[in-house]
C-alpha positions, 0 to 999 in steps of 0.5 A: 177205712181210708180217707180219701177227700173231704166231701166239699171237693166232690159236687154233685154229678162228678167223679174223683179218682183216687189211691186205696191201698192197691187199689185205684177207686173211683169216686162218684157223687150221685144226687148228695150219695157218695159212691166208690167202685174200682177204677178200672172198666173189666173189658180191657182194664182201662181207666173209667175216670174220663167217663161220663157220668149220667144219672147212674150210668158210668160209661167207660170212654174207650169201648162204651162199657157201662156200669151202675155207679151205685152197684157196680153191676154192669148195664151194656157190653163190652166186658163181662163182669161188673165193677168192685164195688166199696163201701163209702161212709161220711165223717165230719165232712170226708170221705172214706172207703173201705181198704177192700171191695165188699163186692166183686161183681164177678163171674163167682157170683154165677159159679156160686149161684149154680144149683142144678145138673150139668150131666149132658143129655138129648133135652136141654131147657135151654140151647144156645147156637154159636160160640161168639159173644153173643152166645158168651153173654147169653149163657151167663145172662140164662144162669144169672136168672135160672140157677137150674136149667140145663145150658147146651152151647154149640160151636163150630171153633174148638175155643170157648167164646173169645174176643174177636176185635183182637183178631185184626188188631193185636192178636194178629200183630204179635205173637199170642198163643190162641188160648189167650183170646177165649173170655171164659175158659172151659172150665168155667163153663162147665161150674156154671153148668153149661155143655159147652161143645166146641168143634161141633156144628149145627146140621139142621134146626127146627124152630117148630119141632124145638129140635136140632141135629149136630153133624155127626147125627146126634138129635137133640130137643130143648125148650128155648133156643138163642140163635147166636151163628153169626156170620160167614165171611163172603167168598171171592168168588174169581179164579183162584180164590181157592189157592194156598194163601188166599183167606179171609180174617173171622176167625183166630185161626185165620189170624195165625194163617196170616201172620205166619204167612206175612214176614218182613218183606212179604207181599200182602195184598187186600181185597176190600175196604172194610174195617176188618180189611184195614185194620189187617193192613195196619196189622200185618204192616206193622210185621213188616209186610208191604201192603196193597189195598185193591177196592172199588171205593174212590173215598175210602168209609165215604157212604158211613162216614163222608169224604172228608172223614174217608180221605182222612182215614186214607192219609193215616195209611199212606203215612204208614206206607199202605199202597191203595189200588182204588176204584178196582177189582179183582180179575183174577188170582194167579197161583204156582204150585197150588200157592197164591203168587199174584193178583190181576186186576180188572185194568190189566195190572198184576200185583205179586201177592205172597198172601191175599186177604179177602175183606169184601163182608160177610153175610148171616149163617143161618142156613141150618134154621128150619120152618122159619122165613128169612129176610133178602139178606139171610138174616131173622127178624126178630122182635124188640125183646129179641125174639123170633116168630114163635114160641121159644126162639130167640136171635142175637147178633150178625143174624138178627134184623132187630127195631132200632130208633132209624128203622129195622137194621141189622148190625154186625159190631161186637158190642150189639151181639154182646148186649143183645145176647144178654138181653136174650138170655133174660126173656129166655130165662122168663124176663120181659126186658127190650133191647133199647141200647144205642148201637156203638162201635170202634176201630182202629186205624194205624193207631188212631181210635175211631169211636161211633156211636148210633147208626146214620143210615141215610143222613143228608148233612154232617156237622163237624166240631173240629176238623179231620186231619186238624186235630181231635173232632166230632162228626154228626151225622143228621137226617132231617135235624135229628142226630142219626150218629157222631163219629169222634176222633180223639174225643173219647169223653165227648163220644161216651157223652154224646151216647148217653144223651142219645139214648135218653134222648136228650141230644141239643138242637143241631144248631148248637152240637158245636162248641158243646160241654158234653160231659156237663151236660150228663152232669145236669140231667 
């Protein structure tokens, strides 16, 4: 045991972080009870110490991980695995802490918990279809509450689960090997007893039958299904669309289509606004490329975000030399020799394009689901324990429309399909738990993190702490003095504070969201 601090120096409701060892601890007090787990968030290894602390709840500041400070489990995606957690004892006033975790909170926990057969067979207690994170979190969330059942996971893409936010930022800007991406490797799956079938598609699936056909004819049956499909990137759909260097940006492949494609001095045009459409642009920019951005937007983001939000964001790519063609759209994609070489738009102008990436959305898949109705938009209805109408059927991520606090929404950011696969894996595996997590997403544009918390669907106000372009701020966006979401630039504490607050609902009068100490404010609940 270390000593770390005298127990004086740490009050109620704060964090200390300290040197153990070869580890970096953090220390919490919790109602007069001294907790200590690894400095460290398990999604991408960051610092928690800038977090907020709210109750139990220690959310990370950067991606919105959330942990129990007491256990160190983990509460909310992003990131697989808990915290380290150490052992804390009090003598005469210090603190000290174990040299080492007494507990990891790690993926052995599941490998060690595994009981039953993974030989694979036409019936499985449980089918899981998609490799994306939701299916990722939804079979780790089956084993850690049914150490036996039989665990069937089909995928379209060969990889395991991987992270796709690193597709349109780092993956796509260096020089990685695709086998860095996956979450879990393959042989991880198979310890924990899942049939993981890579390459393999999902032909039909009948929800009424409990039965599904793969593409190369085999019929499988099980008892409860995760439909985790995600979604499909939307077709451009003009003359040329279908030329050599026109693509779109989901998949690893798609990243390294890009990047082999958009050297120093390549002609690089972008159809669509959308946050994967620009965080394209920063990333093939930063290989050296020369970027156009073709959209029908006047204000970049304005309908989510606002104008002023929007025209800030536009600065940040016009600094980084983006060239933007707003307030148009493609006519055409000119080709030579079966290759894309330039792009005409509807006001006659002609863009020479070495590659085009599309980024117009994209729109549930789901068309291989049987016996059930769709909504307008080709996604499910699902209930708030995720489930769809019917015995044995659950839905998770891009497909699911799901009972949020502003309504039924659909919403397609990582970190919902994350939690919401792990929500479903618990019902499936016979829990009664709902999904009550507040929805969170980031992106980043030419280096700038924008953090969003909560879901603004038809605010009529935006109140601003700050000003964009000034400096760090918050935006909040209100309907009817109510706090639908807040957009923070440089206020990463600020926003995992906001999001707490906003999922116990204890959010301030709109009058006074400026000005606010909102890590204090956790501290006090």
């Amino acid at each position: 045991m270390t000593p770390v601090l005298s127990l004086s120096q740490l009050p109620e409701g704060h964090l200390h972080k300290a040197k153990v060892g070869d580890y970096d601890v953090l220390l919490a007090n919790l109602k007069g009870e001294i907790y200590a787990v690894e400095n460290k968030c398990s999604h991408y290894q960051l610092p928690l110490d800038g977090g907020s602390l709210c109750e139990h709840r220690l959310r990370c500041p950067f991606h919105h991980a959330c942990f129990d400070i007491r256990t160190g489990e983990q509460l909310e995606a992003p990131g697989m695995d808990g915290l380290p957690r150490f052992e804390v004892t009090i003598k005469d006033d210090q603190i000290h802490v174990s040299d080492k975790p007494v507990d990891q909170n790690g993926p052995e926990k599941l490998v060690e918990a595994y009981t039953g057969n993974a030989s694979s067979s036409d019936h499985y207690t449980y089918a899981v279809v998609g490799g994306g994170t939701a299916a990722a979190y939804g079979v780790e969330a089956i084993r850690a509450n049914d150490p036996e059942g039989s665990i069937l996971m089909v995928s379209e893409e060969e990889l395991p689960p991987y992270d796709r936010t690193k597709v349109s930022k780092a993956f796509m800007q260096g020089d990685d090997s695709v086998y860095t991406l996956p979450l879990r490797d393959a042989e991880f799956y198979q310890k924990i007893g899942v049939d993981f079938r890579g390459g393999a598609q999902v032909r039909s699936l009948n929800v009424q039958g409990n039965e599904l056909t793969l593409s190369d004819g085999q019929t499988i049956t099980y008892d409860r299904v995760l439909l985790a499909s995600g979604a499909k990137p939307r077709q451009l759909k003009v003359s040329g669309s279908d030329l050599e260097g026109v693509c779109s940006v989901r998949e690893a492949q798609d990243a390294l289509t890009a990047r082999e494609k958009a050297g120093e001095g390549a002609e690089v045009v972008i159809i669509g606004g959308s946050f994967i459409g620009l965080e394209t642009a920063m990333s093939l920019g930063k290989r050296g490329a020369r970027i156009t951005v073709v959209t029908p937007e006047e204000v970049l983001f304005e309908k989510v975000f606002g104008k002023q939000v929007g025209l800030f964001v536009r600065d940040l790519h016009d600094q980084a030399g983006v060239t933007f063609e707003l307030e148009s759209k493609v006519e055409e994609i000119k080709g030579r020799d079966g290759h894309v070489t330039g792009v005409v738009l509807d006001n006659g102008k002609e863009l020479p394009a070495d590659l085009v990436v599309v980024g117009i959305g994209v729109q549930p898949a789901t068309k291989y689901v049987e016996g059930i109705a769709f909504r307008d938009d080709h996604s499910l209805t699902v209930d708030g324990h995720l489930a769809v109408h019917g015995d044995g059927t659950w839905a998770a991520g891009d497909i699911a429309t799901y009972p949020d606090r502003e309504g039924m929404v659909r919403i397609e950011h990582w970190k919902v399909a994350g939690q919401q696969g792990r929500v479903a894996g618990r019902n499936m595996a016979g829990k009664s738990e709902p999904y009550l997590m507040v929805p969170y997403f980031w992106t980043n544009q030419q280096g700038t993190n924008l953090r969003y918390v909560g879901h603004g669907t038809d605010y009529d106000d935006i109140v601003f702490d700050g000003t964009p372009g000034e400096g760090p701020f918050l935006a909040f966006y209100v309907k009817d003095s109510h706090v639908q979401a807040c957009l923070g630039v440089k206020r990463d504490s600020d926003v995992a504070a906001v999001n707490e607050l906003m999922a116990i609902g204890k959010m301030p009068p709109v009058n006074d969201l400026r000005g606010q100490d909102w890590l204090g404010r956790c501290r006090s609940i």
